[in-house]
C-alpha positions in Angstrom: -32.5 19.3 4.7 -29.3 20.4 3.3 -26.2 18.8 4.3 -22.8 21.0 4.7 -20.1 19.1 3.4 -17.9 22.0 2.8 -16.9 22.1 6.4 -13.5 21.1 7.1 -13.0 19.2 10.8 -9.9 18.8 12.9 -9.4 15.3 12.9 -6.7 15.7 15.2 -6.2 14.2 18.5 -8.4 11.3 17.5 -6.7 8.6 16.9 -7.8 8.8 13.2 -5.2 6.1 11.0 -5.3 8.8 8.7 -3.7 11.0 10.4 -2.1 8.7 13.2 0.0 6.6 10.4 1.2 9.7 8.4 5.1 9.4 9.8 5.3 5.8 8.9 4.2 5.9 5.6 4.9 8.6 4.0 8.7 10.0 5.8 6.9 13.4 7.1 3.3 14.3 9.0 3.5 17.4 6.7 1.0 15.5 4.4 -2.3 16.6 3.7 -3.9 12.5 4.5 -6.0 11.7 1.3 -5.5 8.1 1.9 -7.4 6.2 4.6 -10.7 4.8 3.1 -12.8 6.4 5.5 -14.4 10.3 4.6 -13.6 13.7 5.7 -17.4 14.5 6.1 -18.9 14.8 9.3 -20.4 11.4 10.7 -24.7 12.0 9.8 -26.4 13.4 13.2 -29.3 11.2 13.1 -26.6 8.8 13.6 -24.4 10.7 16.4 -27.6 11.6 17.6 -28.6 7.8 18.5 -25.7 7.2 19.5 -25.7 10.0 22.3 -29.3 9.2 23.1 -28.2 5.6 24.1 -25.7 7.5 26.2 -28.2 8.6 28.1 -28.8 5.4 29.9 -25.6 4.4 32.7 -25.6 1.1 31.7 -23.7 0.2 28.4 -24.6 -3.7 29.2 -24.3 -6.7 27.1 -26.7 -6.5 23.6 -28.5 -8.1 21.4 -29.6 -6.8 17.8 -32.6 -4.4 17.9 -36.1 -6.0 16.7 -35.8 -4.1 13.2 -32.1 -4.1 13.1 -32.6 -7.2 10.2 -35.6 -6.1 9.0 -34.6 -2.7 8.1 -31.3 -4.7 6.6 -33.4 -6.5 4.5 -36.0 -3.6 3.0 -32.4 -1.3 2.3 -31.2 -4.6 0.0 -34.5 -4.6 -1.6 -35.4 -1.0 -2.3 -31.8 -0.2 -3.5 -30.3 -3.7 -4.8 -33.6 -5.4 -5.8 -32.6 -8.5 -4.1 -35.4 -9.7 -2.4 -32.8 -11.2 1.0 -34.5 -13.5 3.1 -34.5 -13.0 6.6 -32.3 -16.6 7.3 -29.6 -15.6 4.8 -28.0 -12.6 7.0 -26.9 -12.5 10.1 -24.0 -9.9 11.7 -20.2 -9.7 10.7 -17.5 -8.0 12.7 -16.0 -6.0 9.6 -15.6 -7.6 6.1 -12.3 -8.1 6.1 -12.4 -10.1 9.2 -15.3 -11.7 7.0 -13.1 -12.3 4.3 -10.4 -14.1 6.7 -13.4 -16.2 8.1 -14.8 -17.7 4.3 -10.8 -18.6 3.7 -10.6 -20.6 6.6 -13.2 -22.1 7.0 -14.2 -22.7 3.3 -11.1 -23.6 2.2 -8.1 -25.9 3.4 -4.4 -24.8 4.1 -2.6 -25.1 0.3 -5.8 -24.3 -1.8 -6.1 -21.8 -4.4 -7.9 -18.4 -4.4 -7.9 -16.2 -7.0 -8.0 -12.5 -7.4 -8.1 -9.9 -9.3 -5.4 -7.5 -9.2 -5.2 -4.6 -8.9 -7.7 -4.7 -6.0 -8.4 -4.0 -2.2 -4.7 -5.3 -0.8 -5.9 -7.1 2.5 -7.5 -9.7 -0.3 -3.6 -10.7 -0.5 -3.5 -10.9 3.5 -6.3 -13.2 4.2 -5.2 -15.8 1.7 -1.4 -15.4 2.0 -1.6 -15.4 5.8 -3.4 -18.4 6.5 -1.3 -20.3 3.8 -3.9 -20.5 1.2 -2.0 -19.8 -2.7 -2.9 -16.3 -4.2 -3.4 -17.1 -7.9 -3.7 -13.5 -10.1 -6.2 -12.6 -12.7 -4.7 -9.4 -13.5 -7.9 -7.2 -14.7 -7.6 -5.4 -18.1 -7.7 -1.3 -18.5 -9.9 -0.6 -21.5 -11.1 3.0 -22.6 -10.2 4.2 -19.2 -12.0 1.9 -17.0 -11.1 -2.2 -15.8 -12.3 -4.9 -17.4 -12.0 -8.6 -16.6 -9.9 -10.9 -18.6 -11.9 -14.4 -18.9 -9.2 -15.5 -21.5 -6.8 -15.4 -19.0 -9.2 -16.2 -15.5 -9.9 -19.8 -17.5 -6.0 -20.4 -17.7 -5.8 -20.0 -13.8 -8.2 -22.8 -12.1 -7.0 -26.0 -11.6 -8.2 -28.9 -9.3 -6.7 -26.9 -6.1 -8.9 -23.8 -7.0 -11.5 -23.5 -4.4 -12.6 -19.8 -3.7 -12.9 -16.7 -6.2 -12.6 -13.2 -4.0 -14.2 -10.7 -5.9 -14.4 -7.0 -5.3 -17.8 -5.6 -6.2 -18.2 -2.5 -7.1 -13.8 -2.7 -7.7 -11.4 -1.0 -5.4 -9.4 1.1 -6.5 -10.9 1.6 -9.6 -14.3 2.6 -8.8 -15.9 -0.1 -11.8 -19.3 -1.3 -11.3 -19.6 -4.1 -12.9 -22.0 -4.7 -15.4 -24.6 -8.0 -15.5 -23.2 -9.2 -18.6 -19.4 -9.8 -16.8 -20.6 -11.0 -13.7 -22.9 -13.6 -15.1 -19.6 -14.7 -17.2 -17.8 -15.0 -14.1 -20.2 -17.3 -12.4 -20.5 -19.3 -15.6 -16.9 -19.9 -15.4 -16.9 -20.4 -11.6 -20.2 -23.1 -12.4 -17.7 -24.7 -15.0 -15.1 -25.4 -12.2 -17.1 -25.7 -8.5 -15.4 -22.8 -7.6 -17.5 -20.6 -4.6 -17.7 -17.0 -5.0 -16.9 -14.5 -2.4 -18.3 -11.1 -3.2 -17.4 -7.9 -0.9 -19.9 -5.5 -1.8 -19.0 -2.9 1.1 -19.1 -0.1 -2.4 -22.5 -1.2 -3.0 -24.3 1.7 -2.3 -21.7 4.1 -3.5 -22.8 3.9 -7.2 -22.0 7.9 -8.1 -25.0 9.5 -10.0 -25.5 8.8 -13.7 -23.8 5.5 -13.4 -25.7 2.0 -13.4 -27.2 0.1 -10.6 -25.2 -2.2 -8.4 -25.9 -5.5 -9.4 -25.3 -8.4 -6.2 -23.2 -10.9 -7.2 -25.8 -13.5 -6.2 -28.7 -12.1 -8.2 -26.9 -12.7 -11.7 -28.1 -16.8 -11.8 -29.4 -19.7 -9.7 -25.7 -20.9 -9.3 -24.7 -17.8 -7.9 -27.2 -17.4 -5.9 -26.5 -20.9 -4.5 -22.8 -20.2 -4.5 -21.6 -16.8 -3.4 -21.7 -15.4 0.1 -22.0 -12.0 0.1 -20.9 -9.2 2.6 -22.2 -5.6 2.8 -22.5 -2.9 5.6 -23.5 0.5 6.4 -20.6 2.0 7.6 -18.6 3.1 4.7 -21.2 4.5 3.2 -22.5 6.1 6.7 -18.6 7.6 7.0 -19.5 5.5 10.3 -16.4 2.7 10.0 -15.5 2.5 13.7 -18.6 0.9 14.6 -17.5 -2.3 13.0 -20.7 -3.5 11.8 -21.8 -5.5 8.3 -23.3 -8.5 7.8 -23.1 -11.5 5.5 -25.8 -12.8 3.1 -25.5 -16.2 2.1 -28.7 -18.2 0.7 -27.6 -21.7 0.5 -28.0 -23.6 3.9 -25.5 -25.9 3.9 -22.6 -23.0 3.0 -24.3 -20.5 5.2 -24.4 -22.9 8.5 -20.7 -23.5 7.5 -19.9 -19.8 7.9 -22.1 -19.2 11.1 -20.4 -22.4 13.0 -17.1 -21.0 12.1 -18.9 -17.3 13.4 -20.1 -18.9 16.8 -17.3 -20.9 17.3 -14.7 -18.2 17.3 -17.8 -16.0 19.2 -17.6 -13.5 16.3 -21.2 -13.4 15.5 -22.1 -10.6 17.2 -21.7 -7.0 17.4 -21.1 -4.5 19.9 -23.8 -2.1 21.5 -23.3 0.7 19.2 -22.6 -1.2 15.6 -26.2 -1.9 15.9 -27.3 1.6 16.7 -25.8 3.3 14.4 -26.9 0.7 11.7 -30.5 1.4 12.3 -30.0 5.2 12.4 -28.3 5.1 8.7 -30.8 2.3 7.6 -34.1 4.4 8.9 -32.9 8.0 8.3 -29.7 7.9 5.7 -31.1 7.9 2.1 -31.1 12.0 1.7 -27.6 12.4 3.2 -26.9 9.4 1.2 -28.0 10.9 -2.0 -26.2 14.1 -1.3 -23.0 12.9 -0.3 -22.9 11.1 -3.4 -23.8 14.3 -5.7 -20.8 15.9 -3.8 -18.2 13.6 -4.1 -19.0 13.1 -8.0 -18.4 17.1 -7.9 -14.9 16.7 -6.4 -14.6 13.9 -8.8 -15.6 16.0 -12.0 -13.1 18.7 -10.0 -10.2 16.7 -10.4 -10.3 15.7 -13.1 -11.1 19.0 -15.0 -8.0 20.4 -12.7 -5.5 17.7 -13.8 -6.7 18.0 -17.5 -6.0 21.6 -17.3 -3.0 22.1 -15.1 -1.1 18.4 -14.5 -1.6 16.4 -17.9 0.8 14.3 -17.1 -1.4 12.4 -14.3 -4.4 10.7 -15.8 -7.1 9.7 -13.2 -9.5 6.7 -13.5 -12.9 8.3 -13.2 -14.7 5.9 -10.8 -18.7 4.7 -11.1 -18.7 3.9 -7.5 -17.2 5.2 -3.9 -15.1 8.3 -3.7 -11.7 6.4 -5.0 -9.6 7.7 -7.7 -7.0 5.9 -9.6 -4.3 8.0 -10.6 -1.6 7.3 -13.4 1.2 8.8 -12.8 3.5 7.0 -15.7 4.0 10.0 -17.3 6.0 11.5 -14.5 8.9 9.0 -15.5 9.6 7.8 -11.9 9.6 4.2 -10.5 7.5 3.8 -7.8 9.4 4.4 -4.6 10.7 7.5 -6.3 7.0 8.9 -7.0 6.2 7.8 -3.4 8.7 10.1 -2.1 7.4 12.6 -4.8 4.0 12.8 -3.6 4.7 12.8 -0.3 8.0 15.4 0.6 7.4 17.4 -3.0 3.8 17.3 -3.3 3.4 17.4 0.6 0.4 14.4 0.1 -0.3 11.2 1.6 -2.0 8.8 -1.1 -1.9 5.2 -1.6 1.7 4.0 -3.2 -0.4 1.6 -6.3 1.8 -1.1 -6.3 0.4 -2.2 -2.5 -2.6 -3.2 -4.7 -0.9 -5.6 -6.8 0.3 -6.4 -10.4 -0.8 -3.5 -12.3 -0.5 -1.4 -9.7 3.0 0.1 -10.6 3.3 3.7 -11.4 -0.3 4.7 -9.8 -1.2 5.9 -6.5 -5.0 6.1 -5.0 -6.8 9.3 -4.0 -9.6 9.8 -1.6 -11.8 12.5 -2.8 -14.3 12.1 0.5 -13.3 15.4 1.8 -14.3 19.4 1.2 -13.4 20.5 -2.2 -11.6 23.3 -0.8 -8.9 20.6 0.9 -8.8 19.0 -2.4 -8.5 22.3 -4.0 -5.2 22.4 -1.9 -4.2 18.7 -2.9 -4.1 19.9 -6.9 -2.5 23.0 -5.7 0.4 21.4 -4.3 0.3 18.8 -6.2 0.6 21.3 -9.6 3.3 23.0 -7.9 5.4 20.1 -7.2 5.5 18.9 -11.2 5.5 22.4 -12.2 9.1 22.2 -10.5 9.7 19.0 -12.4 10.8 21.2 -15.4 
């Protein structure tokens, strides 16, 4: 079957963030939204579909996970991440970041250090900062047009305090998927200092085509395996985000009953009715869409970056491996970064993601979501040429 992703849908009247949040952040709802992490694509209808068939019924009653709802979890891991996940490891998360929030508190005590790696994913700030925990910075490197990690400096910034490493994996917002090689360097240095290893892995399956594998931080040595709890989940990859539903793979016993007596004890370990169903739709029926999707948002990527070559030199995007993030550099406009927020958004008429809300390094950039029909974005580089056209 081929999927249309060249249809463009009202989101309107929705309550989509997207669209909801455009006065408050950008001065003006006359913004085409490109900044929202979720995609423009219609949600897959083998997963509306289940969803509507459950609809059916007139009782939308207390749940429980479907019989194959960890099963199929586990054969998706395999076939695509060849991690062989056993069936004790998972169990159900209500949304990564609230993941992330859980493994700072309760793997970590108020005043410890976690480190990160800017720029990257900004609630990563919010779920150590706001539970009092010490954000320590280990700025990555750019390097022939991609991130890189700086181990020089990441073995400067443990000390006895250091108790949790939040990594982002495949990167947000630069679309890098890391290599074996660095990540088995990173868990060396983590061995070296005790330090557990939380990887977010909600990219994983949105490696873009020609681009290597996703490796799981966990697979890279017996200490990692041992030491890194994992989370992952269908829905951004499903364009399927208000179900709310991931999970959390952790092998080790001790660390993983630690997490799931924090996950009980709050009476977070479950999900709702339809973050199951639609999980097992995506998981039984997705790979084609999958596959497509992906071909199309690389073609919006190569897009992009053929238009701003051509027509806007001046703006330089990061061309991603993974998701359908671009990381734009915008340095050569000459602004400071309120000034190229207001630029984008009441010149260019756009509504991207103002790079320094990422962190150090994030100055002078802004984030693009390229999940949407080519001819929207085909606008975006319109209006976007027009507005530094009228620069000179």
């Amino acid at each position: 079957m081929q999927y249309n992703f060249d249809e463009v849908i009202d989101r309107k009247n929705t309550n989509a963030v997207k669209l909801e949040r455009c006065k408050a952040l950008f001065g003006t709802d006359d913004v085409l939204p490109l900044w929202v992490a979720d995609m423009d694509f219609r949600t897959p209808d083998f997963i509306l579909d289940a969803l509507r068939q459950r609809l059916e019924h007139p009782i939308l009653g207390y749940t429980m996970p479907p019989a194959n709802f960890y099963p199929l979890m586990q054969q998706w891991i395999t076939a695509h991440h060849n991690w062989n996940v056993k069936r004790e490891w998972i169990g159900f998360l209500p949304g990564i970041v609230p993941g992330l929030a859980f493994a700072v508190q309760c793997l970590t005590e108020v005043g410890d250090e976690i480190i990160v790696q800017p720029p990257v994913y900004y609630p990563f700030f919010n779920v150590v900062k706001n539970n009092n925990r010490t954000l320590v910075y280990n700025p990555l490197i750019e390097k022939d047009g991609k991130f890189v990690m700086d181990f020089e400096d990441l073995e400067k910034k443990f000390s006895p305090k250091t108790k949790l490493f939040i990594l982002c994996n495949p990167h947000n917002p630069g679309g890098r998927v890391w290599m074996h090689e660095e990540l088995q360097q990173l868990a060396d240095i983590c061995e070296k200092h005790n330090v557990t290893i939380v990887s977010d892995e909600i990219h994983a399956d949105m490696v873009l085509p020609g681009n290597t594998r996703h490796t799981p931080m966990a697979c890279v040595s017996e200490w990692a395996e041992n030491h890194t709890v994992t989370f992952m989940a269908p829905t951004k990859v499903f364009n399927m985000p208000g179900l709310i539903s991931s999970g959390y793979i952790i092998p080790n016993a001790d660390l993983r009953h630690k997490f799931a007596e924090f996950l009980e004890a709050s009476e977070m370990n479950s999900g709702n009715l339809f973050a199951y169903i639609g999980a097992v739709a995506a998981y039984e029926h997705g790979e084609e869409w999958r596959l497509q999707m992906l071909d199309y948002v690389k073609k919006n990527i190569d897009f992009i970056a053929e238009y701003l070559s051509k027509h806007v030199p001046r703006i330089v995007p990061m061309i991603p491996e993974a998701s359908f993030l671009v990381w734009l550099d915008c340095e050569n406009l000459g602004m400071e970064t309120d000034e190229l927020h207001r630029f984008f958004s009441l010149q260019a008429r756009l509504g991207l993601n103002k790079g320094t809300i990422f962190g150090p390094g994030g100055e002078n950039h802004l984030r693009l979501n390229v999940a949407c029909p080519r001819s929207v974005l085909a606008q975006a580089m319109d209006q976007l040429k027009a507005a530094v056209d009228a620069l000179n």
